[in-house]
Structure formats: C-alpha cells, structure tokens
C-alpha positions as CSV (number, residue, x, y, z in Angstrom):
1,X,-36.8,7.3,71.7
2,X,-35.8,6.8,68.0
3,X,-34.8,2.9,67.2
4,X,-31.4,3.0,65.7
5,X,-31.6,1.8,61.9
6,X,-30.6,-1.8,61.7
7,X,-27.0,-1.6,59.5
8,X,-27.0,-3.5,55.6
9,X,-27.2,-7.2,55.7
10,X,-24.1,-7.2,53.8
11,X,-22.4,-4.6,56.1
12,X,-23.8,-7.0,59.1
13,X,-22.5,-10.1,57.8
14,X,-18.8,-8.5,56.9
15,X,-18.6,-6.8,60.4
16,X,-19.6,-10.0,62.3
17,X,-16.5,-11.9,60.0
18,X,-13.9,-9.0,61.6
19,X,-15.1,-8.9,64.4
20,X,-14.7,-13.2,65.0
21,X,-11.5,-13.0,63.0
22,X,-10.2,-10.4,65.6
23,X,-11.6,-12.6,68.5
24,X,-9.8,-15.7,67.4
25,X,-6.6,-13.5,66.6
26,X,-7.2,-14.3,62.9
27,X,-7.5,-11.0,61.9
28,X,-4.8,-10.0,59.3
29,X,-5.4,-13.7,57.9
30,X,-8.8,-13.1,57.1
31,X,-7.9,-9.3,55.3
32,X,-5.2,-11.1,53.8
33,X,-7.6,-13.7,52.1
34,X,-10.0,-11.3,51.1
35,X,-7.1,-9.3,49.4
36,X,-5.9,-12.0,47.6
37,X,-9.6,-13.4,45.7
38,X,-9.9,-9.2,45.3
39,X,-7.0,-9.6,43.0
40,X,-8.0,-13.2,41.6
41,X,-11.4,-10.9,40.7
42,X,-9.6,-8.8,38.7
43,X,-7.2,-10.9,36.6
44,X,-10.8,-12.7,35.9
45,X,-12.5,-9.6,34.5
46,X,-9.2,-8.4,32.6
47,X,-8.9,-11.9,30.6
48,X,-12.6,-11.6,29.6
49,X,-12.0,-8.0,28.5
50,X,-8.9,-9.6,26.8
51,X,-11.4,-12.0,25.1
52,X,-13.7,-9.6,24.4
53,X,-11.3,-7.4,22.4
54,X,-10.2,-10.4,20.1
55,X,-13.5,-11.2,19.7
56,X,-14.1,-7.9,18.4
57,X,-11.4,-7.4,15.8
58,X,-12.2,-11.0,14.6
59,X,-15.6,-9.8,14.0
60,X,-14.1,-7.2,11.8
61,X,-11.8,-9.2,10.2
62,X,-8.0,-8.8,10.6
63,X,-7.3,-6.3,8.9
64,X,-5.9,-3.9,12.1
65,X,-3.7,-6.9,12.7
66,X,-0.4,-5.5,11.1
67,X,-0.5,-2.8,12.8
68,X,-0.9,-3.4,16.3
69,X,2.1,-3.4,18.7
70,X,4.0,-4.2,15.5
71,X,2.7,-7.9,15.3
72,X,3.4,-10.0,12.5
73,X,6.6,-8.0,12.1
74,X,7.6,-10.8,9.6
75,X,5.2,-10.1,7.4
76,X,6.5,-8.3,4.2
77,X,2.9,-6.8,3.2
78,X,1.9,-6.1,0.1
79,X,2.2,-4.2,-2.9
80,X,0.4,-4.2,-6.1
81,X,0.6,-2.2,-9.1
82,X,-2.4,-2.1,-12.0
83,X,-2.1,-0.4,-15.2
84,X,-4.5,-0.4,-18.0
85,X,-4.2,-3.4,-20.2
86,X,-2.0,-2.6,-23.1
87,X,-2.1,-4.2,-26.8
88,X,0.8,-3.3,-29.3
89,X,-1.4,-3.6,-32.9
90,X,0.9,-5.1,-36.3
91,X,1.6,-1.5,-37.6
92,X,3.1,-0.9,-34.2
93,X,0.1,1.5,-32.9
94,X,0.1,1.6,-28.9
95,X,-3.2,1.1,-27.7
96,X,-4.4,1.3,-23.7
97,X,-7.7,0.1,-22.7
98,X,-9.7,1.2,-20.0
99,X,-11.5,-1.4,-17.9
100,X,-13.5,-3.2,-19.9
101,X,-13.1,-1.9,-23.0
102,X,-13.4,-3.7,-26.3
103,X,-12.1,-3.5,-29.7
104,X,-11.3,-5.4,-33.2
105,X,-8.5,-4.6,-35.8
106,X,-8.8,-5.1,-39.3
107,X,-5.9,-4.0,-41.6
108,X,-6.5,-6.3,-44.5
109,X,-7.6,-3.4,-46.5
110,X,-6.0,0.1,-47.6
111,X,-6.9,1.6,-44.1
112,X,-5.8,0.5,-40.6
113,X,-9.2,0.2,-39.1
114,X,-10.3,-0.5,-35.3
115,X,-13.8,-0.8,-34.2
116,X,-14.6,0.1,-30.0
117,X,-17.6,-1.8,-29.5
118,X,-17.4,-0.6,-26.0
119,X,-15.1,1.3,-23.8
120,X,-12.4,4.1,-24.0
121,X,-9.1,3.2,-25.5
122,X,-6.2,5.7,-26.4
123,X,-4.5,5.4,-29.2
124,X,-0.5,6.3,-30.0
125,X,-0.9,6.0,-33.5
126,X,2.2,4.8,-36.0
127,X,2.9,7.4,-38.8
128,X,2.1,6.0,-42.3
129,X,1.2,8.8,-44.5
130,X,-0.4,6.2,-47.1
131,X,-2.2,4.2,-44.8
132,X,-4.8,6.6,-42.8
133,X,-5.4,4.8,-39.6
134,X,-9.4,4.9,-38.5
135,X,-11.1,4.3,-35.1
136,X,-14.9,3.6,-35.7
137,X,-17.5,4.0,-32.7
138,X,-21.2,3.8,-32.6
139,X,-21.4,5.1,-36.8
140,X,-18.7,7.7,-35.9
141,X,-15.3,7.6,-37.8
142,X,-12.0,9.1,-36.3
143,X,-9.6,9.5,-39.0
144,X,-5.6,9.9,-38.4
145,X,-2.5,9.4,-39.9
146,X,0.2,9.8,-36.9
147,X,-1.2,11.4,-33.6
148,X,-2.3,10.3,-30.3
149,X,-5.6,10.7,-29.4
150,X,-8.5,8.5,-26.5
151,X,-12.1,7.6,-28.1
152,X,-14.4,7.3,-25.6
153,X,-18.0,5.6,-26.5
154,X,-21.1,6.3,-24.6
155,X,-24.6,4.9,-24.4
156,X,-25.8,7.8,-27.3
157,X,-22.0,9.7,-28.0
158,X,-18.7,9.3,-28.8
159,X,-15.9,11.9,-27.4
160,X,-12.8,12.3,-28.4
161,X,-9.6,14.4,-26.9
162,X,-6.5,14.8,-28.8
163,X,-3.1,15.1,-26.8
164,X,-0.6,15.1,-30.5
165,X,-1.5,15.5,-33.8
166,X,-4.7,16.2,-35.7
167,X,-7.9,13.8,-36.4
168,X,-10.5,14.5,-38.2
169,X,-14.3,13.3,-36.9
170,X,-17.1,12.6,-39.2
171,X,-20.1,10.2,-39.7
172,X,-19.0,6.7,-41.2
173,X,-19.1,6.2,-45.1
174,X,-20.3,3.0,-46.9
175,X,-18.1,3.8,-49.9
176,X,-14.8,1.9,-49.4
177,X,-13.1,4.3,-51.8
178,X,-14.3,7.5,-50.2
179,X,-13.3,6.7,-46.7
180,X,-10.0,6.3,-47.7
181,X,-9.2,10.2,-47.0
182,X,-11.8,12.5,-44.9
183,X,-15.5,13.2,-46.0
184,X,-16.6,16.8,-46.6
185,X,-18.0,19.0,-43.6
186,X,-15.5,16.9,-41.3
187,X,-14.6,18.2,-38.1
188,X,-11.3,18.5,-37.4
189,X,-9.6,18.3,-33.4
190,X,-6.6,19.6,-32.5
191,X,-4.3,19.0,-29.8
192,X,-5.3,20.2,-26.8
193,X,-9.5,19.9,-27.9
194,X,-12.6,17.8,-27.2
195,X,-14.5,16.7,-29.3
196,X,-18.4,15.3,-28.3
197,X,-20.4,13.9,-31.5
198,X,-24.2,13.1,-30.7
199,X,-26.4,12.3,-33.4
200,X,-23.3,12.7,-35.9
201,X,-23.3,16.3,-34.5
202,X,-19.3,17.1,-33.4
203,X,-19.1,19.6,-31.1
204,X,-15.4,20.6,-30.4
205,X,-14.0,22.8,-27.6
206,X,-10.4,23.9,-26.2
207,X,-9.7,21.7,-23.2
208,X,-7.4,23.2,-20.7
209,X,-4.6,21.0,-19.8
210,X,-5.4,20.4,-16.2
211,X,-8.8,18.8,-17.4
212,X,-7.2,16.9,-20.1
213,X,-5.3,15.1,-17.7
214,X,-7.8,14.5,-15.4
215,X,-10.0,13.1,-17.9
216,X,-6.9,10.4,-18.7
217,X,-5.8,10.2,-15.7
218,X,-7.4,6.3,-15.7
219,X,-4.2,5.6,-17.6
220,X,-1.8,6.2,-14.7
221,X,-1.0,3.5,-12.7
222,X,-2.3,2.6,-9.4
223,X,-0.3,1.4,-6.2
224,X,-2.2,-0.5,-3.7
225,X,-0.5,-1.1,-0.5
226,X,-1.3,-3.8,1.9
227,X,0.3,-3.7,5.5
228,X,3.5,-2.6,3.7
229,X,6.1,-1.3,5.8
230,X,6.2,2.8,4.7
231,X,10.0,2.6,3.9
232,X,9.1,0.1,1.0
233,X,5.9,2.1,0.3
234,X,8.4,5.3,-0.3
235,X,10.8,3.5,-2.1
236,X,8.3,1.8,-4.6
237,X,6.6,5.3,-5.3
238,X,9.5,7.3,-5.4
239,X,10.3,5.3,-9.0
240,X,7.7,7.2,-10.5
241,X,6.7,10.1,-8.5
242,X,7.8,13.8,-9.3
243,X,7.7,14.3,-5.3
244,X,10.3,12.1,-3.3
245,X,9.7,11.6,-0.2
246,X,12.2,10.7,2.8
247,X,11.9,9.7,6.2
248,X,13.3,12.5,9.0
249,X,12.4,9.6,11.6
250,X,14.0,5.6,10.8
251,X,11.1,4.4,13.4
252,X,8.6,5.1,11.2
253,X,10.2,2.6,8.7
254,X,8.4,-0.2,9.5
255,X,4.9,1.7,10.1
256,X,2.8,-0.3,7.7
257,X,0.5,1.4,5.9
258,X,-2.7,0.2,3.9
259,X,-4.1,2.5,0.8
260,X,-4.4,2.8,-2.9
261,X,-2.6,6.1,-4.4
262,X,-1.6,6.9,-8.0
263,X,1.8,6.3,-8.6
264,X,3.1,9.3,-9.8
265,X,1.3,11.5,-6.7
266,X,3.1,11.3,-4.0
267,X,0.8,14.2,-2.1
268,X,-1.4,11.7,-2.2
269,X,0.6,9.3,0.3
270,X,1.4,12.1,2.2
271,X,-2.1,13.1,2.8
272,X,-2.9,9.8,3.4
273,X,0.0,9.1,6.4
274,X,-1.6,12.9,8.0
275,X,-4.5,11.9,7.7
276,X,-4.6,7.9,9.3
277,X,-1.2,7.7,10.7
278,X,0.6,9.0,13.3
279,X,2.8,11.2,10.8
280,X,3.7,14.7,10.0
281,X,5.1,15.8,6.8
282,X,7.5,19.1,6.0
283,X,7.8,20.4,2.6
284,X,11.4,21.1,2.3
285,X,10.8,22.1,-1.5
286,X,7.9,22.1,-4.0
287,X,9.1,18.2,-4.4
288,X,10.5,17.0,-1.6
289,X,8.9,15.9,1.6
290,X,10.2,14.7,4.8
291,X,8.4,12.4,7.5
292,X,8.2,12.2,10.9
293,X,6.2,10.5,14.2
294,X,3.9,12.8,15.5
C-alpha cells in the first residue's frame, strides 16, 4: 500500500496554525492578522518601488520633472533666442557673423576694406559709388559697391553667394592704385549665383533659391525652449513665423515642451509636439495650424 506523500513544510506548518486557531475559537483573528501584515507587505514593496523610481530619474537628471503630473506648475520655463552676432561697420555696412567668425576693417584708405581671417560673415553693403567696398579672404578679393552678398572661407577656398547686387571676384592685387576698381579676367556673380574660387580659380554657378536659403539659413534665429508652457511657446514663435499656430484644446496650454526650432518654422514645432507629445495638429490652411490632445 502506497505511503501517502508527506504535505510541504510550509503547507504543514500553516495548516497546524488554522487548525489550533479554530480549536481555541481564534479562527477569524488569526485570518484577520494575516490579512492585515499581507497589506503592510505591500505598502512596503510599493514605497521601495516609489524609491526606486526617484532614484531613477535622479540618475538621469531632472529633466522629465516639468512634465510629470504637471509638477512645478510655478515654474515659468524657459525661452531663449540666439541670432548671429551682428556688427554695424562706420559706413553703415550690416555685417552678421557666423559662429566664430573673424574679421578686421580698415577704411583709412580710398577703399572700405575687411579682411575674414576665419569664418563666414554676410555682408549688406552701404552704396557709395566712389568708395568700392572689398572683402579679402585667404588672397581672394570680393569687390562691391552696394549689394548683399556671404563670404565664406575654407581650409583651401573661399565661396561666395550673392542674394542683391553684383561683386566681382578676383585674386588680390599688391598695387594700391589698381585695386581701386576690378582687375582684368575678373569674375563676376550675380544675384542668385555661387561662386567657389580654389587656387584663384572662380568657379560660378546659378543657385536655385531653395539652396540659397538653406545655405544661409545659419542667419535665422533659433528658439530654444526649456519646460515652457506651449501657450507661451506659440505665442513667442508666432512673432516671427509665417505659420500661426492656435490651440483647438486650452488644456494643452500649460503642456511644457522642451526643443530648439527656427523661429520663423513653425512646421517645425508642430512636428515636434506629433512627434514627443501627446498632440495632434490640423492644417486649416497652408499657414494656419490648430492643436489638440490626442
């Protein structure tokens, strides 16, 4: 005859506690005890999870804080704007500088000359017919009287794109007197062309608008927002944006938002919400878009 399996110690130990609670009439005392450190269990493990999870974002700094459960609702955010640094020269020429670019002026003598030792600046040059204004880069001269035009110098070329006006492009001269107007064999860029010189070698082409502006598209300003609530992300881009944006939903005013856009694209924040944020965007025409929660 088979030996019956002897049960689980565990199982043992748990039945011989029922079975003395229910002998001593202690019975719903004891399930009522065990009941209650069953709960005390779990609050236990659901503050360490707590603790765990702020350990975690700590670890990855704060920078999910703004948005979670709308804590630190008093918190305006942020919002910065960088442009190119700008200089305004004596003869009133506008220059913009990209980065780290570099440049002197000298307009003691009968031409308004700047030297870029390094960088890409554009120029929005003042008219004055009898002083030519010249941009000198790496033995390259850039001659003009009143366009607007960028000089970019690289490590072995100099490029140049015209947005107004004329310039003409040719290898520097030593004689003073002879640089005052262009040298023979010159190479002259329109509005709308590029020019690349390479070993004093210009080589010009049409540039189709869209590449123009991408290639200056450094000058735009950038807007970088930093847990800003969207309602004063929309407002600060809609300054300068051809597409306006509106909110269809006022609860997604105070959705803060993190990103860095150009400030006149405002497809770009919109791309940005769909894509990170619970947010869905209508086209109500070519420029105007509407929000709302997903």
């Amino acid at each position: 005859m088979a030996t019956p399996e002897k049960p689980a110690a565990a199982d043992s130990d748990r039945g011989s506690a029922l079975n003395w609670a229910a002998a001593h009439g202690h019975n719903q005392a004891l399930l009522a005890e065990l009941a209650a450190r069953a709960a005390l269990r779990r609050r236990r493990r659901l503050r360490l999870a707590s603790a765990a999870g702020a350990v975690a974002l700590l670890a990855v700094g704060l920078w999910l804080s703004p948005f979670v459960g709308g804590a630190r609702r008093a918190d305006p955010g942020r919002v910065a704007v960088s442009v190119p640094a700008r200089q305004v020269l004596p003869d009133g020429t506008e220059v913009e500088l990209r980065g780290d670019a570099t440049l002197t002026v000298d307009f003691s003598g009968a031409l308004r000359r700047v030297n870029l030792s390094r960088g890409e600046a554009y120029f929005q040059v003042a008219k004055d017919p009898a002083r030519p204004f010249v941009v000198g880069a790496l033995g390259i001269e850039v001659r003009a009287v009143g366009t607007a035009f960028s000089v970019q110098l690289g490590a072995a070329q100099v490029e140049v794109l015209v947005t107004e006006g004329r310039v003409a492009v040719s290898e520097a001269s030593a004689d003073l007197a002879a640089a005052e107007r262009p040298r023979a064999g010159s190479a002259y860029v329109d509005a709308g062309q590029f020019a690349v010189v390479a070993a004093g070698v210009p080589q010009v082409v049409n540039l189709p608008a869209a590449q123009s502006a991408d290639r200056l598209a450094w000058r735009i300003p950038r807007i970088e927002f930093t847990a800003t609530p969207l309602a004063e992300a929309i407002a600060r881009l809609n300054r300068l944006s051809a597409v306006q944006l509106s909110l269809g939903d006022d609860s997604l005013a105070n959705l803060r938002i993190s990103g860095v856009v150009r400030a006149d694209n405002g497809e770009a924040l919109v791309r940005l919400l769909v894509a990170n944020y619970e947010v869905d965007a209508r086209f109500v025409t070519e420029r105007t878009v509407v929000l709302h929660r997903r």
